[in-house]
C-alpha positions in Angstrom: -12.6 -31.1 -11.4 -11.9 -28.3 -13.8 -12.4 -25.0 -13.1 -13.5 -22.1 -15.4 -12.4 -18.7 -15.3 -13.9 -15.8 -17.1 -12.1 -12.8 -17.8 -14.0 -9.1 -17.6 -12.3 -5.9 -19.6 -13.5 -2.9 -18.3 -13.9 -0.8 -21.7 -14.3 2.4 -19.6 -11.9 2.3 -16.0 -13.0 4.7 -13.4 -11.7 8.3 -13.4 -9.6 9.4 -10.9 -11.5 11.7 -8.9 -8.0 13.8 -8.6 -7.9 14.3 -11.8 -10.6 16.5 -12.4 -9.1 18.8 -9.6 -5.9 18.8 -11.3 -7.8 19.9 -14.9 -9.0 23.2 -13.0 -5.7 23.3 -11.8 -3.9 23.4 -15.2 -6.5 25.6 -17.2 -6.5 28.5 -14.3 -4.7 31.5 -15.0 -3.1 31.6 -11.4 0.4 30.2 -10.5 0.5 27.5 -8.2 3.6 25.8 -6.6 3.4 22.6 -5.4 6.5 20.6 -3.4 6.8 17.3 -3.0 8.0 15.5 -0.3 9.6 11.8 -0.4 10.3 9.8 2.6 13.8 8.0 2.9 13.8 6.9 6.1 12.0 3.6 5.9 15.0 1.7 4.2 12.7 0.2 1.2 13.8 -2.3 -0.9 14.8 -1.4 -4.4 11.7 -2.6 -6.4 9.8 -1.1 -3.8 11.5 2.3 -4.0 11.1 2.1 -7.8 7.3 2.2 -7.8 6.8 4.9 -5.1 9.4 7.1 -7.4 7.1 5.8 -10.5 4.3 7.5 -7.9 6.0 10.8 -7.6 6.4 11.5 -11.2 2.8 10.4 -12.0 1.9 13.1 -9.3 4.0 15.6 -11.1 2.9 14.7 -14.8 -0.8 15.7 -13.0 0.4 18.6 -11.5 2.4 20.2 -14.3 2.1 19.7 -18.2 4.4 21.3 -20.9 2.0 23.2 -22.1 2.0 25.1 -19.4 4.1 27.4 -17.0 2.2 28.8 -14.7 2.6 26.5 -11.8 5.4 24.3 -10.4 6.4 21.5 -8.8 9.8 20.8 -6.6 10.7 17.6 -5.4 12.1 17.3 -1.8 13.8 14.1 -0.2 13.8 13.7 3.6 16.3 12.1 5.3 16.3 10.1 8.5 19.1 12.2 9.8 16.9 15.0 9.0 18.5 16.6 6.3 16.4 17.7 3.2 17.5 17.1 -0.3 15.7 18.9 -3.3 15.8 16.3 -6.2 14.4 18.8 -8.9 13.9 22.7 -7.8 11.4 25.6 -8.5 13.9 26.7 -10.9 15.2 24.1 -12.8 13.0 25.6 -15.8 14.5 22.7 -18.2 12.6 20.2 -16.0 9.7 22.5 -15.1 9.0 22.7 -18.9 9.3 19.1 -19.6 7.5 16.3 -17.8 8.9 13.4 -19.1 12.3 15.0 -18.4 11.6 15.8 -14.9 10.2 12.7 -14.3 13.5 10.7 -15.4 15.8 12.9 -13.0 13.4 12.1 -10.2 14.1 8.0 -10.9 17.6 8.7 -11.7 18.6 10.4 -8.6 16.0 9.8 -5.8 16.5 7.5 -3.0 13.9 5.6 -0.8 16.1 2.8 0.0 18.2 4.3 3.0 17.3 2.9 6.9 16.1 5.5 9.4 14.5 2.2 11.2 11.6 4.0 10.6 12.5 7.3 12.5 11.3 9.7 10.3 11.9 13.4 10.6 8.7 14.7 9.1 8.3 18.0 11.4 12.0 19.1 10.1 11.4 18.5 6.7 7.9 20.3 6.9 9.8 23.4 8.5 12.6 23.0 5.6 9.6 23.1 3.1 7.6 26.5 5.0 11.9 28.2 4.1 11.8 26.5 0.5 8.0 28.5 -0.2 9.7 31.3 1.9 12.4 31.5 0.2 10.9 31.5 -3.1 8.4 34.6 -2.7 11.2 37.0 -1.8 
């Protein structure tokens, strides 16, 4: 027998809840710094590791916009062997004033593909990040 399918287009998709959170976040007056950590310890295959990296720079284009300066973002790569990589820093101003830039350099050089057999060193990385805010108040 035939079947039929029908197609719906959703004229209006949902609004990420997030989003409005990140709006107050943008139009405030105060500074805000954000890190971002990315796991590669769990040896993901390449397509794979291309869409989480497509995920970290749509979490960055919400974070930060180039119309504004007041807050930052710095990306962070964890290793298996628990070393700690920053892929874009606090002070990279040519990336922290340009999303689309920043963005690219966070494709181009970040890795998710490396095996840690899952063995993650989460707690080191989370004391590397508690230094990288430290370090950045002084």
């Amino acid at each position: 027998q035939p079947t039929t399918t029908t197609t719906t287009t959703t004229v209006s998709p949902t609004k990420s809840p997030i989003m409005d959170i990140c709006d107050h976040l943008r139009t405030s007056s105060t500074q805000y710094e954000f890190i971002i950590l990315v796991d590669n310890s769990c040896g993901l295959e390449s397509s794979v590791c291309d869409e989480v990296l497509e995920g970290v720079g749509e979490i960055v284009s919400v974070l930060i916009s180039d119309d504004d300066t007041t807050s930052r973002v710095q990306t962070v790569e964890f290793n298996y062997n628990g070393t700690a990589d920053v892929l874009v820093s606090f002070s990279e101003d040519d990336y922290q004033n340009n999303v689309y830039e920043y963005v690219n350099r966070v494709k181009q050089v970040g890795e998710c593909t490396a095996g840690g057999f899952g063995e993650t060193q989460l707690a080191q990385a989370l004391e590397d990040v508690v230094d990288m805010f430290s370090s950045t108040s002084e």
